[in-house]
N, C-alpha and C positions, 0 to 999 in steps of 0.2 A: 531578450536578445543577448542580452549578459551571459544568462545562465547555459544558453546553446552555444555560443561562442568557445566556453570556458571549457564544454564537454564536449567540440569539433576538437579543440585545438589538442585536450588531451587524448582523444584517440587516435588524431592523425600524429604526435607521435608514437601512441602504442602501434600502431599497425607499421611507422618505420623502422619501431624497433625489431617486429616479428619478420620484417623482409630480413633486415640485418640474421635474426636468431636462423632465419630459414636460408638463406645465403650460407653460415658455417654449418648448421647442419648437413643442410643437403649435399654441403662441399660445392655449391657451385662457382665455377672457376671463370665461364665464358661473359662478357660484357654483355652482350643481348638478352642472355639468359637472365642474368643479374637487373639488367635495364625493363625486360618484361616480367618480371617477379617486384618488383616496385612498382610497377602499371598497376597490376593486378590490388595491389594490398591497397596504391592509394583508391583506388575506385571503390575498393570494397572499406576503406575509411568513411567518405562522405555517404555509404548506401543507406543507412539507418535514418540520418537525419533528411537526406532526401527524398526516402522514402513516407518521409513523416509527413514534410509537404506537400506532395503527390498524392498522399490520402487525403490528405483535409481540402485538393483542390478536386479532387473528384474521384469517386469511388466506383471502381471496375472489377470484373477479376482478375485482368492485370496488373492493377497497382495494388488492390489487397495480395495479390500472391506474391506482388515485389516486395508489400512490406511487410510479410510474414517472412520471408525469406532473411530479409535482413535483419529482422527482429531475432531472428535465432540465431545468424551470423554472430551478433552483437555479441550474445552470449555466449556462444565458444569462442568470442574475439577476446571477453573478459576473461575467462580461464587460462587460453594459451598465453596469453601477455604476460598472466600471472606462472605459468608454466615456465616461461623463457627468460622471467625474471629472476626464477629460482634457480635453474639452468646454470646463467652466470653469474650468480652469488657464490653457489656450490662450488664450481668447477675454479671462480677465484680465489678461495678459499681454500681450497686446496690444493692452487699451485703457490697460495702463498707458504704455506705449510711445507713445501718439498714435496709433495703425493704427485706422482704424474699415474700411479697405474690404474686410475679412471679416465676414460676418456671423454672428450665435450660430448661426442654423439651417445654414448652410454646413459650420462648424465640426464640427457636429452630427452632420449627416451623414456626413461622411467618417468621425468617430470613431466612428458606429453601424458606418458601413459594416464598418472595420478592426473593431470587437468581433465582430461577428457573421461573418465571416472567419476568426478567430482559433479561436470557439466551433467552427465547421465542422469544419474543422482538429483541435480537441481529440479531437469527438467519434469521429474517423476513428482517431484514435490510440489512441482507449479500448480497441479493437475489433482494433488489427492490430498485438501488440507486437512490436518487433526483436530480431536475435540481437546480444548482445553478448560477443565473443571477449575471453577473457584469457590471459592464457602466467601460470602459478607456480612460483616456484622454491620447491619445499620442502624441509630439510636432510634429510637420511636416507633419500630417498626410493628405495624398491627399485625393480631392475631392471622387476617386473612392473609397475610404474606408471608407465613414467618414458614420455612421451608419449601417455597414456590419459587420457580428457576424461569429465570431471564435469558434469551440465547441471543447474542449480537453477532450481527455480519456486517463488516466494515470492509468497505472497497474489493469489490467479488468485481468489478473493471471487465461487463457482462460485452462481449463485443467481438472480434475475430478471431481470438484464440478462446475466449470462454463465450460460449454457444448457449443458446438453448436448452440443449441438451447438459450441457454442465452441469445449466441452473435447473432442470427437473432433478440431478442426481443431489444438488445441494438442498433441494426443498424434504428431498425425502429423506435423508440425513438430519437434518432439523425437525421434521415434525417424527421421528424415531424417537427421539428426545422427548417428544410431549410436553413443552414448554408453557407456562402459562403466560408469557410474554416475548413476541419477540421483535428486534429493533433493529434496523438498518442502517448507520452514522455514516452516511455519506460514500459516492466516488460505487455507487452500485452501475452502471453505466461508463464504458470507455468515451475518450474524446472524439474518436474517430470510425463511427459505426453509422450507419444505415441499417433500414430495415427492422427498426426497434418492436414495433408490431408485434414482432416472433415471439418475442421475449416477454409478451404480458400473458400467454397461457402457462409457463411455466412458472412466474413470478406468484401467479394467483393460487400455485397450490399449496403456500407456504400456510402454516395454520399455528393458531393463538390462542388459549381459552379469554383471553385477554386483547386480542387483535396484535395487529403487523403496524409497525411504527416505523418513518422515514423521515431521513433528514435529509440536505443536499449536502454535496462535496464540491469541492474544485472542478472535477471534470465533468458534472452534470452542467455546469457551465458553457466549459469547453465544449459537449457534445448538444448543447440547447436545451436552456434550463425548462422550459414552456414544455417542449415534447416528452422530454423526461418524465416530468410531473406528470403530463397525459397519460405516458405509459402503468408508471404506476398509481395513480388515479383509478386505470380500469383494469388492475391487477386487485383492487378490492383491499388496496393499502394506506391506511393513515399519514396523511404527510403532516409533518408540523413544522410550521412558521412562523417562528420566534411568538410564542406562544408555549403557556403552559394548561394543563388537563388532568383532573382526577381522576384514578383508579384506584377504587375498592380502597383508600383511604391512605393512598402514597400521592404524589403530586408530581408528576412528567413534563419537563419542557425541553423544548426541540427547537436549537435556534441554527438557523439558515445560516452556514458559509457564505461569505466572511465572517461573520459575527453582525453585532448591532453597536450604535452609536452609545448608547445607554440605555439603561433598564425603561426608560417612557416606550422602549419600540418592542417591549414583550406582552402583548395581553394574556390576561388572566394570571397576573401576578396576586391579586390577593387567595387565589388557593393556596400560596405559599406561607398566609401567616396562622401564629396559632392557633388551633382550636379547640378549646376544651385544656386552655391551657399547656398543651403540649403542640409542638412545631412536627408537624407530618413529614416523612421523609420526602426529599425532593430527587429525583434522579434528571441527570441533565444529558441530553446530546447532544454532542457538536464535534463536527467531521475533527479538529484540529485536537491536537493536544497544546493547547491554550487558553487563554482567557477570550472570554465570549465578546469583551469589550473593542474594536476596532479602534486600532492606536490612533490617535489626532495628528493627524499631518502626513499619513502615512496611507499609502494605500495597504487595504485588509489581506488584500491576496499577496504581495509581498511581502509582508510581513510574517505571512502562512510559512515564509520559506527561509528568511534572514532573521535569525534571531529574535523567535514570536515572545510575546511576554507570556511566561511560563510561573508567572506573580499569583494567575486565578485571581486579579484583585476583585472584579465586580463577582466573577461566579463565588467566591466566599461571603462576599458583603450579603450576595444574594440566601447565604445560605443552603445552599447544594449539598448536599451530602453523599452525591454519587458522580461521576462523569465519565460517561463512556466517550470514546475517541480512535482515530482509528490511525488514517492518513501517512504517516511513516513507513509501513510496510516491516520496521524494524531494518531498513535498509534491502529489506528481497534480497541482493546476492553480495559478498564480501570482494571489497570491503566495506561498502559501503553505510554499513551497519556502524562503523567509527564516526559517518560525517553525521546520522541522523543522531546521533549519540548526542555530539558536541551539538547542534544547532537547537536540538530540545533540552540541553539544560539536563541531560538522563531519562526528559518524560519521554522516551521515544518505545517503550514498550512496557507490558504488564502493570502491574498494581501497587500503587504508592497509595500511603495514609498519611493523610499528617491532621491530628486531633479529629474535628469530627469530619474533615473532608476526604475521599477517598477519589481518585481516578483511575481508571483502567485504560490503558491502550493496546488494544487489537493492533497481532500483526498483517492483520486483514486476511481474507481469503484466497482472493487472484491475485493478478501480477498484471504489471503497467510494462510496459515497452517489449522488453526481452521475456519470454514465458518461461523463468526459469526461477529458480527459489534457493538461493546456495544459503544464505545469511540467517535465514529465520523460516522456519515452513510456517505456509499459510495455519488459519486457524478458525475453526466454528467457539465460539466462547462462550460459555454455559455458565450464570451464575447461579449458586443458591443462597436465597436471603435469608440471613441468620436475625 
């Protein structure tokens, strides 16, 4: 309630500001005019989040087409704001300077024009994420792995704007790759979907020499953690549950969002010790870029969000030596890529070492709220182990 509060309250000023910016623009001069040009923006301030609770109180095609509407409102809501900010930076800048031979509407324009450019642009990238190749060097790694690639999908958010159809274009995408592993870290699933059904014949043609691996997210939560798991259950997918599992002589654990209490709530932990002398490499999933430990006193999911411990103290104790992650988005559209920045500590994207521990974090594939990608384009993420 915090967190919607804090993002009501900033956009019901953005949208006062864009009445104000659309007011000198427009030049509107008349009181009513002015009075229903305020109607309009505050209604279309609260449409987002009202539309948010409309879906989760019941799903129609009326309220899915109210909240796809306003889902995309959102996001040309985000550009113009950011259009009409820059609007009157420029144009006070340069009457502070003595310039008057630009004028606000000129100004105006071009910085509508470049938002609404920018928005295009987003939304194209909501819709067509890129492959991102990485090379890993992991200590111990067996002969049967040593050039065999991994493909992570992290939060593909499969629901009214990413279809069915999507996910057959992203399965065929991935198995082009010919992967010999590939792993899903969570938030595969929106909060607010119905009809999930659909979605387990395209789920099921994703292909592994090594099989399809699942974790849960935050919003497999939100959208019903039991169904979820059914869905992909009879998509012919590996889930794991804070639990770890040998492959061909690497050792895989998959621990369930939030995290766990401490290492007694993960089975199959003695795969993880030496054998033959040498410490098998350990790859770990977990939706969060954080430590797998849930803080004491705290609830797990808040802490997902309020300065997570970014320490990996138990995933090191543990020995890890890989951890995929996803959950950030990299922030999806700017700015918002500064705030994921600050609240991870920097783990909010790509690939950090520090001695023999490495993490990667996925900017994910899909998009949560607004279908649109200004900050970071989605990403399919290929690794190959060195």
């Amino acid at each position: 309630m915090i967190f919607l509060s804090v993002v009501f309250l900033l956009t019901l000023g953005g949208h006062v500001m864009l009445q104000r910016f659309a007011v000198r623009w427009l030049d509107v001069s008349h009181p009513a005019a002015r009075a229903g040009l305020l109607i309009v923006f505050l209604l279309l301030a609260v449409s987002f989040i009202a539309a948010f609770f409309l879906l989760r109180w019941q799903e129609t095609p009326l309220t899915i087409g109210f909240y796809k509407a306003a889902a995309v409102w959102f996001a040309f809501f985000i550009k113009l704001s950011l259009a009409a900010g820059a609007t009157w930076l420029i144009y006070g800048l340069l009457r502070a300077f003595g310039s008057t031979a630009i004028s606000f509407r000129a100004i105006g324009a071009a910085c509508l024009g470049l938002g609404l450019g920018w928005a295009a642009y987003g939304f194209w990238c909501a819709f067509h994420p890129g492959i991102t190749r990485v090379e890993l060097s992991l200590e111990n790694l067996p002969e049967s792995w040593r050039g065999r690639s991994i493909v992570q999908l992290s939060d593909v958010h499969l629901g009214h704007f990413h279809t069915p159809r999507a996910m057959e274009r992203l399965a065929e995408r991935v198995n082009a790759l010919a992967p010999d592993l590939v792993v899903i870290t969570g938030d595969l699933f929106d909060g607010m979907i119905d009809g999930m059904p659909a979605f387990v014949p395209a789920l099921s043609r994703l292909r592994a020499r090594r099989g399809v691996f699942f974790v849960t997210g935050n919003h497999e939560l939100y959208a019903g953690q039991r169904r979820c798991l059914e869905m992909v259950k009879q998509a012919g997918i590996r889930v794991l549950h804070n639990e770890v599992i040998e492959l061909d002589g690497i050792a895989l654990m998959g621990i369930a969002y939030p995290g766990v209490e401490d290492a007694s709530a993960i089975r199959g932990l003695e795969l993880t010790a030496p054998a033959g002398g040498r410490r098998r490499p350990l790859i770990l999933l977990f939706h969060t870029p954080s430590d797998i430990r849930r803080p004491a006193g705290r609830d797990g999911r808040s802490a997902a969000y309020w300065r997570p411990d970014t320490s990996f103290a138990l995933t090191r104790q543990l020995g890890v030596s890989l951890q995929l992650s996803g959950h950030t988005h990299r922030g999806q559209f700017f700015p918002f890529g500064l705030m994921t920045n600050w609240i991870y500590d920097g783990y909010d994207y790509g690939l950090h070492r520090d001695g023999g521990f490495s993490i990667y974090i996925s900017s994910g594939v899909g998009t949560w709220g607004p279908p649109i990608r200004t900050g970071a384009r989605g990403e399919i993420a290929e690794f190959t182990l060195r």
